[in-house]
Backbone as CSV, one residue per row, in Angstrom:
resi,resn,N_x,N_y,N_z,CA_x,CA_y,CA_z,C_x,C_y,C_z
1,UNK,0.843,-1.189,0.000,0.000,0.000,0.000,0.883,1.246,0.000
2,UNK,0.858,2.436,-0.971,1.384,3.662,-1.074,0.772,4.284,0.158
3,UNK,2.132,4.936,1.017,1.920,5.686,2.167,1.057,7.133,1.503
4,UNK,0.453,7.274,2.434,-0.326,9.015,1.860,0.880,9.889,2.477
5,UNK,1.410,11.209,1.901,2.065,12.399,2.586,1.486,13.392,2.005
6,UNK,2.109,14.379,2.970,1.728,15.856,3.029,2.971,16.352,2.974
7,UNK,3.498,18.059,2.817,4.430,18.402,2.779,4.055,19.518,3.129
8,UNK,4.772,20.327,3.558,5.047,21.589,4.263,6.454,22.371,3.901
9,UNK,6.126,23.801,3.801,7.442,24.543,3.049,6.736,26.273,3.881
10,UNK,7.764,26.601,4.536,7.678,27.666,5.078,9.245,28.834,4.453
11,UNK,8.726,29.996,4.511,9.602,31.121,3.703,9.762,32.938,3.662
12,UNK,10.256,33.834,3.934,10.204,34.759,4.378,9.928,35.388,2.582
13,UNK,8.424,36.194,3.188,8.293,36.893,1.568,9.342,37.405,0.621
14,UNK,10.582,37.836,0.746,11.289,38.596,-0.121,12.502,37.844,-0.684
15,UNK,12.041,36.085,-0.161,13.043,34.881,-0.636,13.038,34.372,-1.706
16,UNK,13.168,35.397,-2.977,12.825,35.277,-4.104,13.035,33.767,-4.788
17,UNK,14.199,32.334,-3.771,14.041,31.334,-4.556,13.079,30.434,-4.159
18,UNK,12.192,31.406,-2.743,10.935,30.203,-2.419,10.246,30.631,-3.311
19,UNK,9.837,31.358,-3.912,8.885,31.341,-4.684,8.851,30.343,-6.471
20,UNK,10.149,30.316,-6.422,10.619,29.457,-7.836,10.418,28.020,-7.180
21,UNK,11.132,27.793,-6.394,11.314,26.690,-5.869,9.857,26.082,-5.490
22,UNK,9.232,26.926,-4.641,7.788,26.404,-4.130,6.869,25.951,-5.516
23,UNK,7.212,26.985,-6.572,6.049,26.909,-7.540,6.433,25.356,-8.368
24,UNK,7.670,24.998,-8.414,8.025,23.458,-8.755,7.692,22.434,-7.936
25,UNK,8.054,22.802,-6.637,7.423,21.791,-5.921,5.904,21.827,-5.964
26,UNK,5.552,22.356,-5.832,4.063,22.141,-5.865,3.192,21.522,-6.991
27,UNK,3.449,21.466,-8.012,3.793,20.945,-9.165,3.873,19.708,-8.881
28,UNK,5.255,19.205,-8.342,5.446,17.619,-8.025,4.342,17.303,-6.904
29,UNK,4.249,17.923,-6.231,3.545,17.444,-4.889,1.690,17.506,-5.544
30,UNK,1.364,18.288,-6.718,-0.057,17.965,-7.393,0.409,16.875,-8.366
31,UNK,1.438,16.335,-8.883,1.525,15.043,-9.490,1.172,14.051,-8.583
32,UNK,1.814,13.728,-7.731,1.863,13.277,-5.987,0.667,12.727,-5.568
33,UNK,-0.017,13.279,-5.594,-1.461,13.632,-4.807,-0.896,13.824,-3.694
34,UNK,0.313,14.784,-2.932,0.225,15.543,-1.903,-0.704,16.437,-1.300
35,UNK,-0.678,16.441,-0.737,-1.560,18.246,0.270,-0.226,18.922,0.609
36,UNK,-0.559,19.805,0.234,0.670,20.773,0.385,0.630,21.681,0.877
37,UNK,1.377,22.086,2.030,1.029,23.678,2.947,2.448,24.405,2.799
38,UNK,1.811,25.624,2.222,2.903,26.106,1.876,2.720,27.901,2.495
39,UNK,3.821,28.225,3.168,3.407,29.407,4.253,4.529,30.763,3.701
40,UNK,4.182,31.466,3.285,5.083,32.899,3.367,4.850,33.349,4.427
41,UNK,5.738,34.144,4.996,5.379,35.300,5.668,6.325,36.125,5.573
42,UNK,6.027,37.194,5.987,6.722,38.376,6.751,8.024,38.547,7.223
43,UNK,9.015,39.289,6.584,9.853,39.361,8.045,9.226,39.786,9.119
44,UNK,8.505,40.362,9.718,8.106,40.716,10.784,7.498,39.111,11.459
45,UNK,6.775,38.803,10.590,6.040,37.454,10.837,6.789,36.275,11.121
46,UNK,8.251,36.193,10.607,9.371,35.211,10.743,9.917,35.507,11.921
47,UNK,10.366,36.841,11.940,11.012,37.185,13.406,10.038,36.641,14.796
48,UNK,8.818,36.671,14.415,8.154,35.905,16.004,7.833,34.833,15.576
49,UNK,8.104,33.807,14.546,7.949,32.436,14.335,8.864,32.192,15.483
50,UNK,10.576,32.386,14.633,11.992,32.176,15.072,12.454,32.531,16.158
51,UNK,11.627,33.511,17.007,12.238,34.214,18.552,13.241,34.243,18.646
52,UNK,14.088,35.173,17.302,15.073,35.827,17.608,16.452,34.819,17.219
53,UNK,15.829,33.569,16.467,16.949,32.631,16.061,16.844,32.541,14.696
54,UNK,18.305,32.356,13.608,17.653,32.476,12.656,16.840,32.047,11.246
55,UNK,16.499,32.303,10.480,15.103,31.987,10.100,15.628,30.291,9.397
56,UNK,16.471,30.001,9.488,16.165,28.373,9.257,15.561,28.123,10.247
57,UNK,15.381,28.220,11.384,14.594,27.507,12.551,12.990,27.722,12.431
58,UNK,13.039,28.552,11.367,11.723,28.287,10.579,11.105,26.806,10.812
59,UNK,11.309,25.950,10.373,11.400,24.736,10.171,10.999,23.822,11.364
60,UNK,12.142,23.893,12.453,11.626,23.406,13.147,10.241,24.311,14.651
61,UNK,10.421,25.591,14.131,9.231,25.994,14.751,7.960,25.836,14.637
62,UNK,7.647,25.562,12.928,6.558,25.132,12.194,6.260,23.067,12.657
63,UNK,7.589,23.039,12.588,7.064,21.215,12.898,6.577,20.829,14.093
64,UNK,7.194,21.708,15.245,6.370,21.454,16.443,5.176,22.069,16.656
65,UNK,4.994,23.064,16.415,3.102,24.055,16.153,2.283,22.464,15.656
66,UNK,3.161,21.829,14.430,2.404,20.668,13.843,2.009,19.925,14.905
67,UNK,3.042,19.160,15.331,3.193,18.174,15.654,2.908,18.414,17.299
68,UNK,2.697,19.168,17.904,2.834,19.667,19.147,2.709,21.347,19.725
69,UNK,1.037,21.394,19.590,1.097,23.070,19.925,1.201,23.976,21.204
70,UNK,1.171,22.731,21.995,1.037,23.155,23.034,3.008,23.744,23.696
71,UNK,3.862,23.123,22.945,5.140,23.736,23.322,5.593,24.459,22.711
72,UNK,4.482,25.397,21.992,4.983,27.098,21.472,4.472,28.008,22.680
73,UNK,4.897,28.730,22.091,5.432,29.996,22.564,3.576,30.576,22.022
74,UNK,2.861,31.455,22.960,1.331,31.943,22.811,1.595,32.801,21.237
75,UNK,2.830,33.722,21.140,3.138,34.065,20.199,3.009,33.859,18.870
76,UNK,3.939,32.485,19.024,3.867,31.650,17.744,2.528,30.777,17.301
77,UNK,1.731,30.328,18.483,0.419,29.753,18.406,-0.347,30.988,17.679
78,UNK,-0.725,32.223,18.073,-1.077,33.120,17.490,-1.050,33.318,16.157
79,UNK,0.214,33.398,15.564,0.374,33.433,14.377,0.185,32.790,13.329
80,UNK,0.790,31.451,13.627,0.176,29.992,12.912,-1.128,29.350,13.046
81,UNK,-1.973,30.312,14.229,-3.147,29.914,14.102,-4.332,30.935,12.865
82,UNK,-3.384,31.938,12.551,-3.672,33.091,11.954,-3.902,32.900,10.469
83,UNK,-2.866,31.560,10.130,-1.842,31.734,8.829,-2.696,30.196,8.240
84,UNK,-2.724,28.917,9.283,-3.331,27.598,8.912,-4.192,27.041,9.835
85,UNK,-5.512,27.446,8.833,-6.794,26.848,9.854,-6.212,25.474,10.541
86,UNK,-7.399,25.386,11.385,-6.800,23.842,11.996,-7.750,22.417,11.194
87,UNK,-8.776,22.750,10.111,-8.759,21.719,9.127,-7.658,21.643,8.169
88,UNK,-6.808,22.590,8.075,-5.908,22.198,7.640,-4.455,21.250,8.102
89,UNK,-4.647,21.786,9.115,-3.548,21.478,10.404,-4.039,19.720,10.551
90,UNK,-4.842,19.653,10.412,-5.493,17.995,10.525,-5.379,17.189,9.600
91,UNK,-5.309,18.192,8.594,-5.176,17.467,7.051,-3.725,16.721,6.642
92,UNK,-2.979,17.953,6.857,-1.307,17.933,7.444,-0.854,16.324,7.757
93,UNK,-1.267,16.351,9.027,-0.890,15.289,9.756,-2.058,13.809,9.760
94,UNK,-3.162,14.058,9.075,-3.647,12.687,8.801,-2.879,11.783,7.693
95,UNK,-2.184,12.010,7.093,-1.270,11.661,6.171,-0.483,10.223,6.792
96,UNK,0.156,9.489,6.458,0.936,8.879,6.929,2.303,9.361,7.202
97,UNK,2.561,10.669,6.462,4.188,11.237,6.624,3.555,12.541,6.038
98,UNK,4.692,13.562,7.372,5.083,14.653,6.640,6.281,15.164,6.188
99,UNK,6.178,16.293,4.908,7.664,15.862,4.480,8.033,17.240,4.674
100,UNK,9.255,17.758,5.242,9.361,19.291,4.886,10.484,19.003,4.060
101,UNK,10.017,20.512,3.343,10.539,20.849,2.100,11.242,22.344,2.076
102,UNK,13.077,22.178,2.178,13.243,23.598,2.253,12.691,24.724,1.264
103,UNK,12.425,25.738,1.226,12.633,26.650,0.538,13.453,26.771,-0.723
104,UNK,14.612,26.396,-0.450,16.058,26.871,-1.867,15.906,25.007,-2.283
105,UNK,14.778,23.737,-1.809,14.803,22.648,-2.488,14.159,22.472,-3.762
106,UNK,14.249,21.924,-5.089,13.945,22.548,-5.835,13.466,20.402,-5.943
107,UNK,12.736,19.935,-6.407,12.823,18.730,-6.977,12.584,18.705,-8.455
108,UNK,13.957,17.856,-9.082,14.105,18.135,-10.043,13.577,16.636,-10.546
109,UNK,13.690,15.093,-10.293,12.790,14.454,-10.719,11.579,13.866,-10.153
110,UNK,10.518,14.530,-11.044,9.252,14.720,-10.801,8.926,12.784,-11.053
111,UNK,9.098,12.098,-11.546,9.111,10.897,-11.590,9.210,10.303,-10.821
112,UNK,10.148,10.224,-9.672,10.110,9.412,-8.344,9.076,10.191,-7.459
113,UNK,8.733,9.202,-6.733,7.527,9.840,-5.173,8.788,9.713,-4.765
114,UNK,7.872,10.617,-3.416,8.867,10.117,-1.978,8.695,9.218,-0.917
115,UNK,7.825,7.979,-1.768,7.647,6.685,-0.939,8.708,6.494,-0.560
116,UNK,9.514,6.252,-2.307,10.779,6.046,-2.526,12.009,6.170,-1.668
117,UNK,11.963,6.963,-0.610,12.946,7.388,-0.206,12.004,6.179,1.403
118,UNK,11.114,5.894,1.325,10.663,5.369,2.693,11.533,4.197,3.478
119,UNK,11.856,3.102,2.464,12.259,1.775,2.629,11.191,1.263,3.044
120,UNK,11.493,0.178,4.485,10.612,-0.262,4.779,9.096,0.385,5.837
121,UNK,9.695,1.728,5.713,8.699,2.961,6.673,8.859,2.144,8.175
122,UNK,9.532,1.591,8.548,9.887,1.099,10.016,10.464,2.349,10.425
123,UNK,10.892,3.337,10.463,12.006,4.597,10.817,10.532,5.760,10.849
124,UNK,11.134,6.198,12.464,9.901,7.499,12.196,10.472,8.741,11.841
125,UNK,11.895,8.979,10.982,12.142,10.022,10.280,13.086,9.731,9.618
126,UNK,13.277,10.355,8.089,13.742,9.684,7.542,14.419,11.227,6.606
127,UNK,16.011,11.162,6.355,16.882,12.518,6.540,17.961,12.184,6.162
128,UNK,18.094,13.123,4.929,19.623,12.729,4.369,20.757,12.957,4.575
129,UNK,22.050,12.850,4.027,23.065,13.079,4.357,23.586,14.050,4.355
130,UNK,24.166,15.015,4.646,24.987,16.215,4.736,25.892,15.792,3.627
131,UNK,26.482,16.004,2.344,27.455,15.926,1.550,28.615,16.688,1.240
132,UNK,28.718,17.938,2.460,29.282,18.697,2.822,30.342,18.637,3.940
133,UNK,30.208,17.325,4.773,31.050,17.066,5.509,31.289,18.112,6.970
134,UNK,30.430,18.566,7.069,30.390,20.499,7.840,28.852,19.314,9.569
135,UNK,28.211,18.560,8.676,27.466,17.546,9.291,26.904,16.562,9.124
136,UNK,26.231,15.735,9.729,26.077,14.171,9.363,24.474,14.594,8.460
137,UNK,23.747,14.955,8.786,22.734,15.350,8.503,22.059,16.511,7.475
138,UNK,21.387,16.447,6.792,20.519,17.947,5.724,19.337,17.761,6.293
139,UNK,18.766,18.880,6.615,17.325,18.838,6.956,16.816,19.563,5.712
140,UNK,17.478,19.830,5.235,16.472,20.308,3.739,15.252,19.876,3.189
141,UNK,15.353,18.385,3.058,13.828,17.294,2.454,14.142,16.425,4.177
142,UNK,12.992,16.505,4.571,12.913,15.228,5.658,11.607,14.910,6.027
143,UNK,11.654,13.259,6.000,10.040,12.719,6.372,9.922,12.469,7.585
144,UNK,8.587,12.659,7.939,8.445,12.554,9.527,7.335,11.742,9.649
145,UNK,7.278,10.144,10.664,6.167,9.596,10.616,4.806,10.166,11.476
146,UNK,3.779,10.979,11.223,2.896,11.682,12.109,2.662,11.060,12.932
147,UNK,2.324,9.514,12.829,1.959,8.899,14.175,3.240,8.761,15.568
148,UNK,4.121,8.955,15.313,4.815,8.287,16.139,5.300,9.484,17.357
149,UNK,4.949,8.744,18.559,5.244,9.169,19.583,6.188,10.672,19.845
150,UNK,7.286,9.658,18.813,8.835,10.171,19.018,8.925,11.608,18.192
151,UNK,8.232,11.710,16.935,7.754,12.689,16.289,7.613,13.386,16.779
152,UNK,6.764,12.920,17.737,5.883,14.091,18.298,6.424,15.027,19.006
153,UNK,7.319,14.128,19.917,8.162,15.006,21.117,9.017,15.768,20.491
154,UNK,10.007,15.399,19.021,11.003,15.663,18.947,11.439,17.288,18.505
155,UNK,10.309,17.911,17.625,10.698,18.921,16.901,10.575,20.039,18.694
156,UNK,10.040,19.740,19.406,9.964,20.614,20.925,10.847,20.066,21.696
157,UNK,11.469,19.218,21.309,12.932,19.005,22.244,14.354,19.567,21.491
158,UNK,13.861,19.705,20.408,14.736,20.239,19.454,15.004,21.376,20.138
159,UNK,14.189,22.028,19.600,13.466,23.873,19.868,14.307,24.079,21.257
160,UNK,13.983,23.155,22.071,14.168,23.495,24.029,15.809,23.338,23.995
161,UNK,15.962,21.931,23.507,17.185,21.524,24.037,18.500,21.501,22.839
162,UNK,17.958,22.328,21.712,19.317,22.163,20.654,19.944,23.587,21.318
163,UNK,21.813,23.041,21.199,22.465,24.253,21.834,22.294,25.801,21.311
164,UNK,22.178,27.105,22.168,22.268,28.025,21.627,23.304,28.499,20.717
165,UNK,24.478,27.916,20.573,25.483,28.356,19.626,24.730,28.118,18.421
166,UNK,23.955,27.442,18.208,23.125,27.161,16.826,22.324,28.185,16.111
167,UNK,21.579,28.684,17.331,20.599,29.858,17.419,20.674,30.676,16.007
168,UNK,21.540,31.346,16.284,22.533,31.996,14.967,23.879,31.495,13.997
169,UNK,24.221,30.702,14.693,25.732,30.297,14.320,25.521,28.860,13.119
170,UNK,26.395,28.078,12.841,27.034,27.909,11.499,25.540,26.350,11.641
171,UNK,25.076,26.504,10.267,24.351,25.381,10.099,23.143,24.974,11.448
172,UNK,22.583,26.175,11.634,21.680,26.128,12.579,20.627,25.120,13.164
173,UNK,19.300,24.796,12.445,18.659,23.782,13.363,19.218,22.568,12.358
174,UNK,19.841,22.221,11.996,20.813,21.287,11.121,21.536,20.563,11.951
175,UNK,22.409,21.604,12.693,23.598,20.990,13.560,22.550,21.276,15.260
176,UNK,21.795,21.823,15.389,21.078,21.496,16.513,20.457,20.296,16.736
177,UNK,20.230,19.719,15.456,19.380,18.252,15.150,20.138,17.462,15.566
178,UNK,21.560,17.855,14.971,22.397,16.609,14.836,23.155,16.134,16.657
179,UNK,23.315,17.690,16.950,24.076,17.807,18.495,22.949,17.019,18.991
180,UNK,21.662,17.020,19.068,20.217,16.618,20.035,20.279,14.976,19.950
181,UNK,20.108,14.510,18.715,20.374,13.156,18.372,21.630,12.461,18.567
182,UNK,22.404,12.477,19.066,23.834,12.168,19.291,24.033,12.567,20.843
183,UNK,23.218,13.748,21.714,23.072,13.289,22.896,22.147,12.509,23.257
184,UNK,21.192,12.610,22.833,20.119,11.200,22.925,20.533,10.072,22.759
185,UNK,21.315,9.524,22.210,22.404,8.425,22.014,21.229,7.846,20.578
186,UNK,21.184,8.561,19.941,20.405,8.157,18.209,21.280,7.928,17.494
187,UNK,22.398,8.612,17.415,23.576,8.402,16.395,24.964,8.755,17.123
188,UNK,25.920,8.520,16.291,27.377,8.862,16.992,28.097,9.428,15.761
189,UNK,27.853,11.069,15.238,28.532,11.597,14.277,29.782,12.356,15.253
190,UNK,30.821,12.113,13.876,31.946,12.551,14.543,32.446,13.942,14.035
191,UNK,31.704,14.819,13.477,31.159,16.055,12.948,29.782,16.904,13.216
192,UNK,29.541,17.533,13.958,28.573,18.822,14.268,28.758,20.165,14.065
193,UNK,28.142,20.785,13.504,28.341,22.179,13.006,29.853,22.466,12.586
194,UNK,30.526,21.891,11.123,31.723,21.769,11.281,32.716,21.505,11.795
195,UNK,32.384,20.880,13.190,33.421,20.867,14.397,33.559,19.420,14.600
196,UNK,34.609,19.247,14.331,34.894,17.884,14.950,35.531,17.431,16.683
């Protein structure tokens, strides 16, 4: 049985390659039969997504609102309650996977799903490699299983417990992912935020 997904792509209005980028993906994701939520906002509107961290944490501020609203910030509930009804918000996550989709990701073959990338869907997230060597991890495209527990907790343990050097500094909720999962004892990379 083909897993159902959804995808999600969040972007600060004046990011002239979300808008190229989004308008392709979306494209693949109506080949797909995705649902696709796809969010501009504001700098003003990013700056109280991100509280002051920067706007890659886009990403994971939006996945926990998803996945977990109750560990935002009244702020950020505000806003995202402003921006995606909550039939949508339901829609999102009835899916079997959600996938985020950076901004500057562009998918160039429209031919593969992203079952494809599932295996045996035993894994409740599923995240490629860093090919940059800077970290073990890209959060650029990553699937997330909605049902799972671990999901659930994770993008708000992220948020709480990825180090502040990240906040702003080199490869942000990237290498916060990676530092979080590697103290959790999930993986053992011998590279985080460039640093070995």
């Amino acid at each position: 049985m083909t897993p159902k997904i959804s995808a999600v792509i969040v972007f600060n209005d004046d990011y002239k390659a979300g808008y190229l980028c989004g308008a392709v993906n979306a494209a693949y994701c109506e080949l797909h039969g995705y649902k696709l939520l796809a969010l501009v906002l504001s700098q003003a509107e990013m700056e109280v997504l991100c509280e002051g961290r920067h706007f890659a944490w886009a990403k994971v501020a939006l996945l926990r609102w998803l996945f977990s609203r109750a560990s935002c910030s009244s702020a950020t509930q505000r806003l995202l309650e402003s921006k995606i009804s909550e039939e949508d918000r339901k829609a999102a996550l009835a899916a079997d996977w959600l996938a985020w989709l950076d901004a500057d990701l562009m998918v160039v073959d429209h031919e593969r799903p992203l079952s494809a990338f599932l295996g045996s869907g035993q894994k409740d997230l599923v995240v490629g490699e860093d090919m940059a060597s800077l970290d073990w991890l890209n959060t650029g495209l990553m699937l997330c299983k909605t049902n799972s527990p671990w999901i659930k907790d994770l993008w708000g343990r992220v948020w709480q417990e990825g180090d502040a050097t990240f906040y702003q500094g080199e490869f942000w909720d990237q290498s916060a992912l990676c530092s979080c999962l590697a103290r959790w004892g999930e993986f053992s990379p011998d590279v985080i935020g460039g640093k070995e």
